[in-house]
N, CA, C and O atoms as CSV, one atom per row, in Angstrom:
chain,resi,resn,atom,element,x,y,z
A,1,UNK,N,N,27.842,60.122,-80.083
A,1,UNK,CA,C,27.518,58.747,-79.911
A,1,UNK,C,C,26.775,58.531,-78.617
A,1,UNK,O,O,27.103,59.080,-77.565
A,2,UNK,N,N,25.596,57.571,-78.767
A,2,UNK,CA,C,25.618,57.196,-77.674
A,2,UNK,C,C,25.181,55.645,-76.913
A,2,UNK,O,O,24.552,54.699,-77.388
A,3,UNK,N,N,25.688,55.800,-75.788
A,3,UNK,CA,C,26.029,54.727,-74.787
A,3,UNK,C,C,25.061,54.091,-74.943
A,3,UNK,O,O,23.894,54.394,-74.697
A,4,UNK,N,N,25.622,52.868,-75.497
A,4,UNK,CA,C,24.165,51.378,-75.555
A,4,UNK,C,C,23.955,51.417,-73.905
A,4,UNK,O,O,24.747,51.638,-72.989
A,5,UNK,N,N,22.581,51.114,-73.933
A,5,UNK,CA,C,21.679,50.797,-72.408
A,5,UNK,C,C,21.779,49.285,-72.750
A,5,UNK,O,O,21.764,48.753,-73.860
A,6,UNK,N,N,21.894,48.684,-71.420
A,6,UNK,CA,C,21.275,47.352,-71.249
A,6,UNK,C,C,20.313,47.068,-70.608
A,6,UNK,O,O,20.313,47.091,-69.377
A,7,UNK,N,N,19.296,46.741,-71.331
A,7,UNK,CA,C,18.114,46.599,-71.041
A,7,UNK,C,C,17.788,45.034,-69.863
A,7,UNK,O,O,16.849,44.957,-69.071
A,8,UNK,N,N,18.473,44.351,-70.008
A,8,UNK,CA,C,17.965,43.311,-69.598
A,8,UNK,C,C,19.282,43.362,-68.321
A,8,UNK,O,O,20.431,43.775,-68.164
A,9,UNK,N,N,17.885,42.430,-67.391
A,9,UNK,CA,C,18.514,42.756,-65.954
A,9,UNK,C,C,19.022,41.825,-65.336
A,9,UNK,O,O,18.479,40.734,-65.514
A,10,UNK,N,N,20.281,41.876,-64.348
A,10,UNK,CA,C,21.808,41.036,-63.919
A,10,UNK,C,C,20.501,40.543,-62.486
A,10,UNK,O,O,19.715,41.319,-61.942
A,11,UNK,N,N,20.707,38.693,-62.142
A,11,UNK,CA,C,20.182,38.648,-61.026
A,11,UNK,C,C,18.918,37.214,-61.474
A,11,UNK,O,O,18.829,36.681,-62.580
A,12,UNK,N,N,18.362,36.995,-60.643
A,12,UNK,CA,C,18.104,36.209,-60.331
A,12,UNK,C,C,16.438,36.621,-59.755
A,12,UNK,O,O,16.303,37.233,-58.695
A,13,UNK,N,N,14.898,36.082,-60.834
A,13,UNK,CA,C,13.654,36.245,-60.603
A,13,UNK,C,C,13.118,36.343,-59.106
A,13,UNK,O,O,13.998,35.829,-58.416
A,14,UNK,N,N,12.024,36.789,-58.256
A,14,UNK,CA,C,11.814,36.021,-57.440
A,14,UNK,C,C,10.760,34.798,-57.416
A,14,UNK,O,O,10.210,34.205,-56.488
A,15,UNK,N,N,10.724,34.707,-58.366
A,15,UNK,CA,C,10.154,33.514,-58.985
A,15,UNK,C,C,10.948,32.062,-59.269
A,15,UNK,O,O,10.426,30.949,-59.329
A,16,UNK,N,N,12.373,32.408,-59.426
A,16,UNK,CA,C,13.656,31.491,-58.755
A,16,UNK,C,C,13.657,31.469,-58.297
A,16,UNK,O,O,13.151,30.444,-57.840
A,17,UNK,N,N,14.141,32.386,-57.394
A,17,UNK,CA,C,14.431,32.023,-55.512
A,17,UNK,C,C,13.443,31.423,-54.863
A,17,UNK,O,O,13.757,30.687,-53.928
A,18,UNK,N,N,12.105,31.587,-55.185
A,18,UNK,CA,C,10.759,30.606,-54.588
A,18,UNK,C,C,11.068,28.976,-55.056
A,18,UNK,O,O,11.042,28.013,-54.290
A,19,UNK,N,N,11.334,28.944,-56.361
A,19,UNK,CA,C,11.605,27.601,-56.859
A,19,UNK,C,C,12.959,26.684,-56.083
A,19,UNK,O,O,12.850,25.515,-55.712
A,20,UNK,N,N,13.897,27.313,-55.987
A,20,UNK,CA,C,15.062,27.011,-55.072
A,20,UNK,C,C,14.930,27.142,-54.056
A,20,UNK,O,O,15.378,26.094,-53.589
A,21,UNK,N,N,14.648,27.653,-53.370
A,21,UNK,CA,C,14.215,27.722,-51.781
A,21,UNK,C,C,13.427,26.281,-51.561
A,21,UNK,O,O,13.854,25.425,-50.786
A,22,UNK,N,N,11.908,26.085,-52.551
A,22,UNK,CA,C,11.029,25.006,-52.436
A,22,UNK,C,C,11.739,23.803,-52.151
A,22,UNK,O,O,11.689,23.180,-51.091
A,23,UNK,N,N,12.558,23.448,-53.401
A,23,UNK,CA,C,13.470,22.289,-53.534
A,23,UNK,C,C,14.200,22.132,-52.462
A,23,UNK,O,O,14.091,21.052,-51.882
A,24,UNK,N,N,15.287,23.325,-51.822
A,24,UNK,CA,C,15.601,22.723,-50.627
A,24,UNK,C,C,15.002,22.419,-49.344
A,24,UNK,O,O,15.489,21.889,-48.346
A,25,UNK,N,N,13.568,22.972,-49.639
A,25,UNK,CA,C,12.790,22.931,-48.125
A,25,UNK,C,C,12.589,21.331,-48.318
A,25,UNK,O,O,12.793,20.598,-47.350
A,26,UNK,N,N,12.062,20.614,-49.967
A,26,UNK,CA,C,12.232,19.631,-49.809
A,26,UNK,C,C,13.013,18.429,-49.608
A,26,UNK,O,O,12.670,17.353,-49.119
A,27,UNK,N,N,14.001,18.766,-50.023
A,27,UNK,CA,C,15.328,18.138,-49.554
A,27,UNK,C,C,15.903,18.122,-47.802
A,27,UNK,O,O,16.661,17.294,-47.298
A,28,UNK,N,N,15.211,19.404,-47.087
A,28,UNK,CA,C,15.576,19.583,-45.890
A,28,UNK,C,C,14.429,18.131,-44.986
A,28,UNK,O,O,14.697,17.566,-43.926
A,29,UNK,N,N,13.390,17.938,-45.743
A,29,UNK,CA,C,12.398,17.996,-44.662
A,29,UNK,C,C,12.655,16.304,-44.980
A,29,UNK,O,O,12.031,15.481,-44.310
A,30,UNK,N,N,13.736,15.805,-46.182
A,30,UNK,CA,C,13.381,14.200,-46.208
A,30,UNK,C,C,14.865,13.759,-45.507
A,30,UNK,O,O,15.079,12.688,-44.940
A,31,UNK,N,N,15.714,14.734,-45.672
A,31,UNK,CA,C,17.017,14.515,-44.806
A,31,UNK,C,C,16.883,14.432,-43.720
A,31,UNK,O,O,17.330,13.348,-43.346
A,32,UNK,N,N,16.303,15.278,-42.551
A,32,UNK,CA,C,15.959,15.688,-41.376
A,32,UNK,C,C,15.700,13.997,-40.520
A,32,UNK,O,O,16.477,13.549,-39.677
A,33,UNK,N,N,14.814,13.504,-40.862
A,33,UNK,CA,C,14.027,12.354,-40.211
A,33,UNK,C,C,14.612,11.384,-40.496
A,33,UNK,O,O,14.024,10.442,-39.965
A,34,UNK,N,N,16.115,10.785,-41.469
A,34,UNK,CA,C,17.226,10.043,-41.640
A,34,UNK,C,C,17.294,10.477,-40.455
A,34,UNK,O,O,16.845,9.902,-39.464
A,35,UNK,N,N,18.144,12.042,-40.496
A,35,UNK,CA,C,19.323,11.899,-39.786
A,35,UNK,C,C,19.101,11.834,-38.378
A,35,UNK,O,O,20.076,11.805,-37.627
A,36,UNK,N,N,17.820,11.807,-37.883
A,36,UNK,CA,C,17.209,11.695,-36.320
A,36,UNK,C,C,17.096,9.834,-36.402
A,36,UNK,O,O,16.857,9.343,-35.299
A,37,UNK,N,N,17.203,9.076,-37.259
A,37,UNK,CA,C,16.465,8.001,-37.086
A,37,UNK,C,C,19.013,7.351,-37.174
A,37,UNK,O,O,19.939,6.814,-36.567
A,38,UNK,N,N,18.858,7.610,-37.633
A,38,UNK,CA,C,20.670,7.602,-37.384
A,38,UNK,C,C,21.053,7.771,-36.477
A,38,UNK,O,O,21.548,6.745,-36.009
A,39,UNK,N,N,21.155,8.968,-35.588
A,39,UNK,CA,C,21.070,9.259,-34.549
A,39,UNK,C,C,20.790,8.117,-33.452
A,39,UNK,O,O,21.552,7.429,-32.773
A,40,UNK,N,N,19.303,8.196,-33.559
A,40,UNK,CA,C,18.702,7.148,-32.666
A,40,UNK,C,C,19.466,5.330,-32.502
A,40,UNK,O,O,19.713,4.626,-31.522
A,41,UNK,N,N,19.651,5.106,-34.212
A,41,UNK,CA,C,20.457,4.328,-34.127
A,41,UNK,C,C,21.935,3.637,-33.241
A,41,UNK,O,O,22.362,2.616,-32.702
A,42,UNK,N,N,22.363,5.400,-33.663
A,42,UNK,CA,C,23.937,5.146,-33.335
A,42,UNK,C,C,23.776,5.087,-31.363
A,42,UNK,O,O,24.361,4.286,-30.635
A,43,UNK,N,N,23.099,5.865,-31.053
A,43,UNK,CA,C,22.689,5.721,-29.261
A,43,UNK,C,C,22.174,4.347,-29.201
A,43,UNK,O,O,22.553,3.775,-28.178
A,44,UNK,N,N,21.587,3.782,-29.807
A,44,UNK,CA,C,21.136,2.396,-29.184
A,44,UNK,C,C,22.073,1.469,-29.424
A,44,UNK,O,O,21.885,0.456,-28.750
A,45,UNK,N,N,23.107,1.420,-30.197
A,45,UNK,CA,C,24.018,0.815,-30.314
A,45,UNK,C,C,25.216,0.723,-29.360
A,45,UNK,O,O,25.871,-0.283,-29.086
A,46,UNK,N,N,25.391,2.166,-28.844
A,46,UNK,CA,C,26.277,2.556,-28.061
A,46,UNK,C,C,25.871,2.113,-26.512
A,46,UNK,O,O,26.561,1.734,-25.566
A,47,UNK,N,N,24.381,2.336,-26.683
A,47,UNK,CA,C,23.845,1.358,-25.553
A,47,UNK,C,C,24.166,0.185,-25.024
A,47,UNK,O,O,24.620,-0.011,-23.897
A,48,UNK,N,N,23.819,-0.940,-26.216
A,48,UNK,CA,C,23.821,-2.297,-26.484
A,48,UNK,C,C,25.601,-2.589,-25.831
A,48,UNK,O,O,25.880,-3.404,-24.952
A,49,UNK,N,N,26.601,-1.673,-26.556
A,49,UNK,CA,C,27.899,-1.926,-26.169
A,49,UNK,C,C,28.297,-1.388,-25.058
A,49,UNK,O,O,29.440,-1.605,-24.658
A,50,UNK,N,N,27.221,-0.404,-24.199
A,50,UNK,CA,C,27.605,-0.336,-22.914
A,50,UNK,C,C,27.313,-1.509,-21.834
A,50,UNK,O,O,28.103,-1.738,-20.918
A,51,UNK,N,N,26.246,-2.151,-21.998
A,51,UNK,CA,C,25.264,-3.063,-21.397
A,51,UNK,C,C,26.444,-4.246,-21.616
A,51,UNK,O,O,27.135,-4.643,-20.677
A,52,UNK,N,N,26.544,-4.640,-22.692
A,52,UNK,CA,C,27.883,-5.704,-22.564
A,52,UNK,C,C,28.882,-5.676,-21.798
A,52,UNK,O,O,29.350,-6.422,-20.938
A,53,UNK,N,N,29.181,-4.531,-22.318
A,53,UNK,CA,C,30.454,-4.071,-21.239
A,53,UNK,C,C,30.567,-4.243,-19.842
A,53,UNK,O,O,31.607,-4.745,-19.416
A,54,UNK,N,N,29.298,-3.773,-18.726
A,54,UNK,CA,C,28.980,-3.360,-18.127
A,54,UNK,C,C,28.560,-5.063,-17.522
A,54,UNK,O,O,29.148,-5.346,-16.478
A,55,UNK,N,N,27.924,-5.810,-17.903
A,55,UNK,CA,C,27.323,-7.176,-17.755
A,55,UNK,C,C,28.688,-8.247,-17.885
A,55,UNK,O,O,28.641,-9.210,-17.120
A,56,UNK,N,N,29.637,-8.173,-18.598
A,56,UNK,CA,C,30.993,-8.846,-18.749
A,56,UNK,C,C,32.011,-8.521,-17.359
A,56,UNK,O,O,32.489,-9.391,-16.631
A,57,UNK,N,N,32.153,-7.376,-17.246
A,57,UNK,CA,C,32.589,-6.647,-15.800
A,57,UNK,C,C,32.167,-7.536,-14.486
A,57,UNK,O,O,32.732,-8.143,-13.576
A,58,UNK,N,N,30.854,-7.253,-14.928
A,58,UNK,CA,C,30.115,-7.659,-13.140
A,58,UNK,C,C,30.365,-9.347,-13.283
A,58,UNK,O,O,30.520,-9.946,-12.218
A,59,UNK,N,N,30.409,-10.109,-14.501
A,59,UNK,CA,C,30.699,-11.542,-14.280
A,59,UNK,C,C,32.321,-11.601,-14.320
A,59,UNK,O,O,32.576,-12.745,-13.943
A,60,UNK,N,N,32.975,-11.243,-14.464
A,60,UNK,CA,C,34.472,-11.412,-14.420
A,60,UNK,C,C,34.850,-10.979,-12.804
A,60,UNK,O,O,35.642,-11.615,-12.109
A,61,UNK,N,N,34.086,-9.721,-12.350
A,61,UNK,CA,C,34.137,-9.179,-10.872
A,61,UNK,C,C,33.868,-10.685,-10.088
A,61,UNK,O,O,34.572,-11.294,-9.282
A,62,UNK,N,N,32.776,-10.951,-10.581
A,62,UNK,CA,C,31.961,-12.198,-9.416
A,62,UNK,C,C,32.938,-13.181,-9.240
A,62,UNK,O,O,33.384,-13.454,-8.125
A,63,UNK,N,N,33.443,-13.948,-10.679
A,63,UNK,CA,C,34.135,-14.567,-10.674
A,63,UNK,C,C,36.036,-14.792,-10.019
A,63,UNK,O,O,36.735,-15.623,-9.439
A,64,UNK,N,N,36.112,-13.555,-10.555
A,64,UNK,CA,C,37.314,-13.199,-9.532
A,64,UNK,C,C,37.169,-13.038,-8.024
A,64,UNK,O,O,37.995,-13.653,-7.348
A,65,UNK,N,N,36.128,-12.212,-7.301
A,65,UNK,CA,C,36.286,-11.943,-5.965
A,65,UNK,C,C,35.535,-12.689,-5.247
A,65,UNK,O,O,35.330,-12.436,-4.059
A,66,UNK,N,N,34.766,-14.215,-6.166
A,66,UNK,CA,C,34.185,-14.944,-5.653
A,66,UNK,C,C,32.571,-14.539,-4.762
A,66,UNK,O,O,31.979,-15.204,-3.911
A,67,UNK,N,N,32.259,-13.357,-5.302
A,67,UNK,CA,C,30.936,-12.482,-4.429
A,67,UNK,C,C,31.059,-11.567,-5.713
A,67,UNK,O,O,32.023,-11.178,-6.373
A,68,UNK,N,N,29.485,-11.355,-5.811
A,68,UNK,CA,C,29.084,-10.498,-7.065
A,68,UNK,C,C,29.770,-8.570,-6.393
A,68,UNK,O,O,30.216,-8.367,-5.263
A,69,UNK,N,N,29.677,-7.882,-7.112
A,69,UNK,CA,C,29.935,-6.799,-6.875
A,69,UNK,C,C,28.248,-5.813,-6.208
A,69,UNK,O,O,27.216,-5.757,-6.876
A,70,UNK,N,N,28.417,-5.178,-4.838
A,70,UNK,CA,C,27.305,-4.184,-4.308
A,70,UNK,C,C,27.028,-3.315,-5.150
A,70,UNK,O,O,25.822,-3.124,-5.306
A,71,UNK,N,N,27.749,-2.684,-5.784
A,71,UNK,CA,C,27.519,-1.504,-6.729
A,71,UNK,C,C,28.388,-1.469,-7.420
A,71,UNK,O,O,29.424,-2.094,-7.197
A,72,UNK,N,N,28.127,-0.431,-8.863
A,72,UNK,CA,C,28.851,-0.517,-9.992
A,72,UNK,C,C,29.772,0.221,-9.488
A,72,UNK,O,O,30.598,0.347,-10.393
A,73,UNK,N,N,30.283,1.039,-8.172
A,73,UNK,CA,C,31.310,1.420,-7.610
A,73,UNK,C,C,32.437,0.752,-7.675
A,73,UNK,O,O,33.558,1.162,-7.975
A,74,UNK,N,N,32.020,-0.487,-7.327
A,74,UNK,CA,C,32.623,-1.625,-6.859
A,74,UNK,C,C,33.987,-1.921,-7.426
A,74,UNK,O,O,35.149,-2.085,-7.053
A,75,UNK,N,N,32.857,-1.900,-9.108
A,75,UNK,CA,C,33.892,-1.805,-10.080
A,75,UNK,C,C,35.099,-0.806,-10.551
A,75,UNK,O,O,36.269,-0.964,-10.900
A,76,UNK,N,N,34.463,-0.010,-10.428
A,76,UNK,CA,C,36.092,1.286,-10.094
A,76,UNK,C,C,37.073,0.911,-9.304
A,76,UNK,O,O,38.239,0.783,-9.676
A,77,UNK,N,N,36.491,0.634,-7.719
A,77,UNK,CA,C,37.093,0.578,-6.726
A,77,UNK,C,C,38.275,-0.421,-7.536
A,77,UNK,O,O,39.430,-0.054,-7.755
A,78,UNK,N,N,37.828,-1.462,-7.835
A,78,UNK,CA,C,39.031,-3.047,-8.053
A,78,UNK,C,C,39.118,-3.162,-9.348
A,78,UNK,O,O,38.962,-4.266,-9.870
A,79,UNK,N,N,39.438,-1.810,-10.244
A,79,UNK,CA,C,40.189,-1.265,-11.154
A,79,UNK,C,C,39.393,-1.789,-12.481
A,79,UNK,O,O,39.870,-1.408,-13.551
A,80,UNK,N,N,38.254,-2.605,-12.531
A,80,UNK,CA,C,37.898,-3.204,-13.755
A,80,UNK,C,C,37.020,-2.192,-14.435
A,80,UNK,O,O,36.286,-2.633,-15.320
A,81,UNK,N,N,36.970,-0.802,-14.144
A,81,UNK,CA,C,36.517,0.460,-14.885
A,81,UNK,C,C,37.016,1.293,-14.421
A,81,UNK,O,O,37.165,1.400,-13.204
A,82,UNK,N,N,37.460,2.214,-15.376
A,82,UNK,CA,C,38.134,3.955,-14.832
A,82,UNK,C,C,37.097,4.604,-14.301
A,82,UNK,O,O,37.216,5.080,-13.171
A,83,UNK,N,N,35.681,4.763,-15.152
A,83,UNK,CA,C,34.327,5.526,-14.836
A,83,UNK,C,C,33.423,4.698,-15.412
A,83,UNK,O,O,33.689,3.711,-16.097
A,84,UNK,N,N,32.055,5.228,-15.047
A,84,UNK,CA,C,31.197,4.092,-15.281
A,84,UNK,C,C,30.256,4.924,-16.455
A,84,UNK,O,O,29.675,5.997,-16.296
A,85,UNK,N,N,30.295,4.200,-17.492
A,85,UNK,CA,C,29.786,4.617,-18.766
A,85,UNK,C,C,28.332,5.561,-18.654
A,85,UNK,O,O,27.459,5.387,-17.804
A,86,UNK,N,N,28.321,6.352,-19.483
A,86,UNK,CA,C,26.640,7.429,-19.259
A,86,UNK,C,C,26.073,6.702,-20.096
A,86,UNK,O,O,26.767,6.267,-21.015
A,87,UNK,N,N,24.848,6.399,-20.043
A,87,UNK,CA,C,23.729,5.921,-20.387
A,87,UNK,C,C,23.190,6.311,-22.020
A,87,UNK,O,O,22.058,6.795,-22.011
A,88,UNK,N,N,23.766,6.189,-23.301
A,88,UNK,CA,C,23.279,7.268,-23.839
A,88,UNK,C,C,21.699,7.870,-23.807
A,88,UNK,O,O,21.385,9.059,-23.873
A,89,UNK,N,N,21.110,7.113,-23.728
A,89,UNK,CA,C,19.707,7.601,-23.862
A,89,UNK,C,C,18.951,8.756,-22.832
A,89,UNK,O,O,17.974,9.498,-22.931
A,90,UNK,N,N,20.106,8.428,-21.666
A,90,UNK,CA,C,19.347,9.457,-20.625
A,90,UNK,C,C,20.615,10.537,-20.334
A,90,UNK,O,O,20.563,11.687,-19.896
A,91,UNK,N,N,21.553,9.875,-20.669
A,91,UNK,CA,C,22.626,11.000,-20.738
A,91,UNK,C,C,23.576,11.286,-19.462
A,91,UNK,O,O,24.367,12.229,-19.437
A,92,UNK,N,N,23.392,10.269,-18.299
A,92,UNK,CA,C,23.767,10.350,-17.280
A,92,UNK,C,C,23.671,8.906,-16.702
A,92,UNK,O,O,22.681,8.192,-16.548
A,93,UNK,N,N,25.142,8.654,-16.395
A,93,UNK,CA,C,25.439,7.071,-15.991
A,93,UNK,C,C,24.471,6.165,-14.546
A,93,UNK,O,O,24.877,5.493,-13.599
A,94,UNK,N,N,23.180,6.546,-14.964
A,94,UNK,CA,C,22.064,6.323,-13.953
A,94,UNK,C,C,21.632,4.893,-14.324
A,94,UNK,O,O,20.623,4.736,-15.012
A,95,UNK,N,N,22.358,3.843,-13.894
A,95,UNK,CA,C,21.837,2.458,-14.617
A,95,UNK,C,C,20.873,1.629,-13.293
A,95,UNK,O,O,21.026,1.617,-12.072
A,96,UNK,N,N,19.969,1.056,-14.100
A,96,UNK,CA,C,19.297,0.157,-13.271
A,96,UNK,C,C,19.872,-1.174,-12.958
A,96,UNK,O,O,20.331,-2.043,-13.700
A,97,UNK,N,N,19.742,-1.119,-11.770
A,97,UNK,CA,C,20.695,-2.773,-10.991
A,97,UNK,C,C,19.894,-3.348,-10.445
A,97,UNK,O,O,18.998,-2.997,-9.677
A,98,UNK,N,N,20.370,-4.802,-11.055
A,98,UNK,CA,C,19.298,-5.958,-10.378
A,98,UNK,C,C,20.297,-6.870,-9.302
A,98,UNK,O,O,21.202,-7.629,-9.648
A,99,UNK,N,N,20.006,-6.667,-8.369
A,99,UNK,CA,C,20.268,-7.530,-7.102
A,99,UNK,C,C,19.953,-9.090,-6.784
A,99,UNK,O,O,18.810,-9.459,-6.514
A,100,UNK,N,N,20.770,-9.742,-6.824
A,100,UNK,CA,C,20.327,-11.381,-6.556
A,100,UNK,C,C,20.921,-11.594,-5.032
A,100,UNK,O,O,21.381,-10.763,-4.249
A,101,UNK,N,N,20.801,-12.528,-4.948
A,101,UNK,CA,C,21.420,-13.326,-3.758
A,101,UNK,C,C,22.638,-14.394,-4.254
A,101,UNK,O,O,22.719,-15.133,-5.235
A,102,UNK,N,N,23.608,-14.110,-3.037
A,102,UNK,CA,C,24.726,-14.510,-3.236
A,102,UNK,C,C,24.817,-16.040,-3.233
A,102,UNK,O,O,24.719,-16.599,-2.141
A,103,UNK,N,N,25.018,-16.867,-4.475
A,103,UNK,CA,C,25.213,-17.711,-4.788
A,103,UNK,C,C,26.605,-18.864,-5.340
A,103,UNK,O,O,26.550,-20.003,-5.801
A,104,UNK,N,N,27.500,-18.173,-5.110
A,104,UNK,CA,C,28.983,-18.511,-5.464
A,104,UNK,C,C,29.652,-18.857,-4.034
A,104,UNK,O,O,30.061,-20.002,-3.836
A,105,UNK,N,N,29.757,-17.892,-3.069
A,105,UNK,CA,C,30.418,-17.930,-2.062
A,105,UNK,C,C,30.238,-19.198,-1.360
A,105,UNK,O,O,29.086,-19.584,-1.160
A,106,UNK,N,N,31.347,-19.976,-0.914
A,106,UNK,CA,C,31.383,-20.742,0.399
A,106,UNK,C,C,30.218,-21.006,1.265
A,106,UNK,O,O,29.973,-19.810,1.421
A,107,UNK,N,N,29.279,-21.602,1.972
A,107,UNK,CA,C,28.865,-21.655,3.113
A,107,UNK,C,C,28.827,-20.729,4.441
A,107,UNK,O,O,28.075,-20.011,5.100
A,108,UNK,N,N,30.254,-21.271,4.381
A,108,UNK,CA,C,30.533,-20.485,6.007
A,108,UNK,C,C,30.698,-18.768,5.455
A,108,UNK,O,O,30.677,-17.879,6.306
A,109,UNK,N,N,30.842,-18.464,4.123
A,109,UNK,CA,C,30.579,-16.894,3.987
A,109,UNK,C,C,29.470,-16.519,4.739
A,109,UNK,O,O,28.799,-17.230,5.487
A,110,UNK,N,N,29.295,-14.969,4.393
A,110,UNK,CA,C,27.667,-14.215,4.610
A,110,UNK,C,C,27.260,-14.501,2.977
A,110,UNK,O,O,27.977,-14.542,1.976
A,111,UNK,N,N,25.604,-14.704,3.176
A,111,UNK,CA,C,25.308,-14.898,2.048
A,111,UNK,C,C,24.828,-12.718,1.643
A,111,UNK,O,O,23.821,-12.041,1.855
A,112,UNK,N,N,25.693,-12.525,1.250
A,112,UNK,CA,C,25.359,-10.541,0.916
A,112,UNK,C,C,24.450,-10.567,-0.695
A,112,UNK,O,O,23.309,-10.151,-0.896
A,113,UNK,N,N,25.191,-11.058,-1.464
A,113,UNK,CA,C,23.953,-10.834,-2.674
A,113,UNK,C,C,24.615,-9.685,-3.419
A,113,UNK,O,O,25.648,-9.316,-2.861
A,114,UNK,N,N,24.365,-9.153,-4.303
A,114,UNK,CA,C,24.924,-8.426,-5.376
A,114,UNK,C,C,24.212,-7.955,-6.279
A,114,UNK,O,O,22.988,-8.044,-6.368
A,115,UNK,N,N,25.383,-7.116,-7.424
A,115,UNK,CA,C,24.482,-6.789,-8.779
A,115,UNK,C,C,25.132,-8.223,-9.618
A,115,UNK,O,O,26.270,-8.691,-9.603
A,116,UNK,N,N,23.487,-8.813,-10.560
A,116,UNK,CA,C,23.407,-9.539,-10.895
A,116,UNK,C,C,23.409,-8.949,-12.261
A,116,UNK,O,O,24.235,-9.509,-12.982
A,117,UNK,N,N,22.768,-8.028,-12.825
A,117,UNK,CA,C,22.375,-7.508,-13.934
A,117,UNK,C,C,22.148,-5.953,-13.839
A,117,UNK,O,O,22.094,-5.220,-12.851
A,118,UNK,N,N,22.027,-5.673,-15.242
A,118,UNK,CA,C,22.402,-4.285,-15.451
A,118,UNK,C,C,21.387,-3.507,-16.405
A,118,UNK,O,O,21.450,-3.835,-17.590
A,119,UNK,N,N,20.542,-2.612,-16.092
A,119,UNK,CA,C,19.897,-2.082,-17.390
A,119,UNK,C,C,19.799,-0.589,-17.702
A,119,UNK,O,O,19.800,0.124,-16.699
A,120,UNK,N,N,19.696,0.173,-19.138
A,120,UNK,CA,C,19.098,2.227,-19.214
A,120,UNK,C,C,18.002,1.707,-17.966
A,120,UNK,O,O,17.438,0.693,-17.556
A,121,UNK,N,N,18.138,3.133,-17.697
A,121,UNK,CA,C,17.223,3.944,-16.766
A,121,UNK,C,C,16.311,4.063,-17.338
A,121,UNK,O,O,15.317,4.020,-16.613
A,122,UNK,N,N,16.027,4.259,-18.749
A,122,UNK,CA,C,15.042,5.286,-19.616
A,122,UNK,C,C,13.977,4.253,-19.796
A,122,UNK,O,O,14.275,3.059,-19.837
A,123,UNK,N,N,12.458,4.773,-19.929
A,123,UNK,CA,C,11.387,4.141,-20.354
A,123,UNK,C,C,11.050,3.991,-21.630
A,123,UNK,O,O,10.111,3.285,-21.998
A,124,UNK,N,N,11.944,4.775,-22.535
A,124,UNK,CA,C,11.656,5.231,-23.616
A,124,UNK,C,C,11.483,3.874,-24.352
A,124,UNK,O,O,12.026,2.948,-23.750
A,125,UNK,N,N,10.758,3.474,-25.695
A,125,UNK,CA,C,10.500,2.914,-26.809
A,125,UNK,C,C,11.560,2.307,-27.353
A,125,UNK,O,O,12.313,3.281,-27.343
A,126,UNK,N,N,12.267,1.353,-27.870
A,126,UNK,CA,C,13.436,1.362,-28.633
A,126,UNK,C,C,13.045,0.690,-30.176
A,126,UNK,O,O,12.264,-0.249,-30.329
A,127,UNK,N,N,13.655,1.282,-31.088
A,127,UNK,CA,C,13.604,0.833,-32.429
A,127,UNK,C,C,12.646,-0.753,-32.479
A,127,UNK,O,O,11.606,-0.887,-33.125
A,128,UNK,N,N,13.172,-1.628,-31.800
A,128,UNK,CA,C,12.879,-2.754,-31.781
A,128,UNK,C,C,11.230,-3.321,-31.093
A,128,UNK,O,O,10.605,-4.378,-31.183
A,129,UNK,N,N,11.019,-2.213,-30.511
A,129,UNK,CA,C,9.653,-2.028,-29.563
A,129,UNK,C,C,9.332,-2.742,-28.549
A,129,UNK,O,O,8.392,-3.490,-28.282
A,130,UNK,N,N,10.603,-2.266,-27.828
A,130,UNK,CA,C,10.857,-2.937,-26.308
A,130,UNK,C,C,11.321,-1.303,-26.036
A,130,UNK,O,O,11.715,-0.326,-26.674
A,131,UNK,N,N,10.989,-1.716,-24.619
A,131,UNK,CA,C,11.660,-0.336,-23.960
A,131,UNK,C,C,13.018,-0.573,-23.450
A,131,UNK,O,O,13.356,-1.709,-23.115
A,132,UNK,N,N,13.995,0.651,-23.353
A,132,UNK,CA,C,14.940,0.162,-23.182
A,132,UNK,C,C,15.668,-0.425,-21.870
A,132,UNK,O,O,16.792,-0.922,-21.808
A,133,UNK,N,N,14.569,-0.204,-20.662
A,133,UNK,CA,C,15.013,-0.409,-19.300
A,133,UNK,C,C,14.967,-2.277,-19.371
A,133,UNK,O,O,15.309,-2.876,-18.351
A,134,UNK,N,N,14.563,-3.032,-20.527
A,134,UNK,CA,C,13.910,-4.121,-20.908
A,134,UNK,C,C,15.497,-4.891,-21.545
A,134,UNK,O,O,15.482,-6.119,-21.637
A,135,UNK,N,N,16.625,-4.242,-21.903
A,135,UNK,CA,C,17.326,-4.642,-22.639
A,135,UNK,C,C,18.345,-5.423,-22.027
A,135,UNK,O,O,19.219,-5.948,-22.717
């Protein structure tokens, strides 16, 4: 007797694997630019809720110590932040401070002046097409 051959072969063309490969390159390349634009999202958001944060602080500071706060130090110092939030966009808690003149205090105070406002560091573009040092 003898041993049937099998002729036909176990596996997969490479004429499949080109076809499957294709499909996921296309699937890779429409996922990709979501998930950067998500991304981008979720940082500007995290932004937006640092900037609140950060802007609510310095008016509750003013209001309590009757004089705006010198630096966002300030705020550590008199417990109304543990640390001072990183920036997401630049990645390092480097915020831009706007300085006014002291307007609350008494008379007979020094008129010292403070942070009035708070903004990212970054120049970058934002979704909305403002930059974000603008926000």
């Amino acid at each position: 007797m003898r041993a049937k051959r099998n002729t036909g072969a176990c596996g997969f063309t490479l004429l499949e694997l080109m076809i499957v490969m294709a499909i996921l390159l296309i699937l890779v390349s429409i996922a990709a630019p979501m998930y950067q634009q998500q991304i981008r999202h979720a940082r500007e958001s995290v932004l937006r809720q640092n900037l609140f944060t950060l802007r609510t602080l310095i008016s509750q500071y003013t209001l309590d110590k009757q004089k705006a706060p010198q630096s966002l130090d300030d705020l550590i110092s008199a417990s109304y932040l543990k640390t001072i939030p990183k920036d997401p966009i630049t990645g390092s808690a480097d915020w831009t401070v706007d300085q006014s003149e002291d307007t609350i205090s008494s008379p007979d105070q020094q008129d010292e002046g403070g942070i009035d406002d708070v903004h990212s560091a970054s120049t970058q573009i934002g979704t909305n097409g403002t930059a974000y040092n603008t926000w």
